[in-house]
C-alpha positions in Angstrom: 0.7 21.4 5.3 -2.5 21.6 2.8 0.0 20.5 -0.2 -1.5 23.9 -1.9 0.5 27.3 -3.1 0.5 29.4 -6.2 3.7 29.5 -8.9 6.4 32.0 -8.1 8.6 31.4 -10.9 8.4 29.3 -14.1 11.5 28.3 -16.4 12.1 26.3 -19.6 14.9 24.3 -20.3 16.1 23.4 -23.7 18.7 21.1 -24.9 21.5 21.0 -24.7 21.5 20.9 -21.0 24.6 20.0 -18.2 26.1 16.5 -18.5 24.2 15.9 -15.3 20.9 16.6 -16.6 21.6 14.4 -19.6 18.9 11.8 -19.0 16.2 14.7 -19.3 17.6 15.7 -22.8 15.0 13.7 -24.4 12.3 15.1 -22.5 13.0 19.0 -23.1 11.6 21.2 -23.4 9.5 20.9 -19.7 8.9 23.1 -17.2 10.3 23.8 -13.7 8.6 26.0 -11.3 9.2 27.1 -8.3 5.9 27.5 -5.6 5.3 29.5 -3.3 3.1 27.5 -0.3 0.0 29.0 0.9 0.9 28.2 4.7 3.6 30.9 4.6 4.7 32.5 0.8 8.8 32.0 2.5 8.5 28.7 2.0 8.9 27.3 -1.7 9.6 24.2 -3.6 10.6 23.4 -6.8 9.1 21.0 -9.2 7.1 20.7 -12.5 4.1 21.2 -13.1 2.4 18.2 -14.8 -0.5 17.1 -16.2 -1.8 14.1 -13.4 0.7 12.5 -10.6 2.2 9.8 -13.0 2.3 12.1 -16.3 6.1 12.8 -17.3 7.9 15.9 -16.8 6.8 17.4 -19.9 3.2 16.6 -19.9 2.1 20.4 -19.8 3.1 22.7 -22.1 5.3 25.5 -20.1 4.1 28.5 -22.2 0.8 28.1 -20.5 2.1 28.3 -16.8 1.9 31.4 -15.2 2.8 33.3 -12.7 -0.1 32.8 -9.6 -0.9 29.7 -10.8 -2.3 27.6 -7.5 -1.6 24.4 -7.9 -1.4 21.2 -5.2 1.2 18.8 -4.7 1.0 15.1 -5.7 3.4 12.4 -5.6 4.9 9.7 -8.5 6.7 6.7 -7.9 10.3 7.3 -6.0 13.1 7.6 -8.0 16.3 4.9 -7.2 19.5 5.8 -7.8 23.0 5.1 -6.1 22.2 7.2 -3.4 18.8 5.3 -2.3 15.2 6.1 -3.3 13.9 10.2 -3.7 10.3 11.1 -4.4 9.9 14.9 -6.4 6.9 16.9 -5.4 5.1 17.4 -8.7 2.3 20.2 -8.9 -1.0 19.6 -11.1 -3.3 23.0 -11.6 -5.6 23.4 -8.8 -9.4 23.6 -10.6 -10.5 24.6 -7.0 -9.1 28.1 -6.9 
């Protein structure tokens, strides 16, 4: 996989959000897209877009994301919790397309 696709759908949440979402309260409001991956358009993961790989959730504002965006896929640190460690694809605006 090339790690590239274009955004299919953008949203913006604002606080106050679910209990289990609490953490990100402080962060809001950031973006969460979903994209669409150039390999095959089926195929689509959801993320943020942001504005370098170890940028926080909220690093770009979401009224500038659009629709067709391409964007690539870059990784931060793993998250830990009780369950073990998770990395999050994050997306950064492809300048290349």
């Amino acid at each position: 996989m090339s790690g590239r696709g274009r955004i299919w759908s953008v949203v913006t949440p604002h606080p106050p959000l679910l209990p289990a979402f609490a953490a990100l309260a402080e962060k809001a409001p950031y973006n969460v897209v979903v994209v669409e991956l150039d390999e095959d358009p089926t195929l689509r993961l959801v993320g943020n877009v942001v504005a370098a790989p170890d940028a926080g959730i909220n690093s770009v504002d979401a009224s500038t994301i659009e629709i067709g965006d391409a964007v690539h896929v870059v990784f931060d640190s793993p998250v830990d919790d009780e369950h073990g460690s998770v990395t999050f694809p994050r997306w950064v605006r492809d300048s290349s397309a």
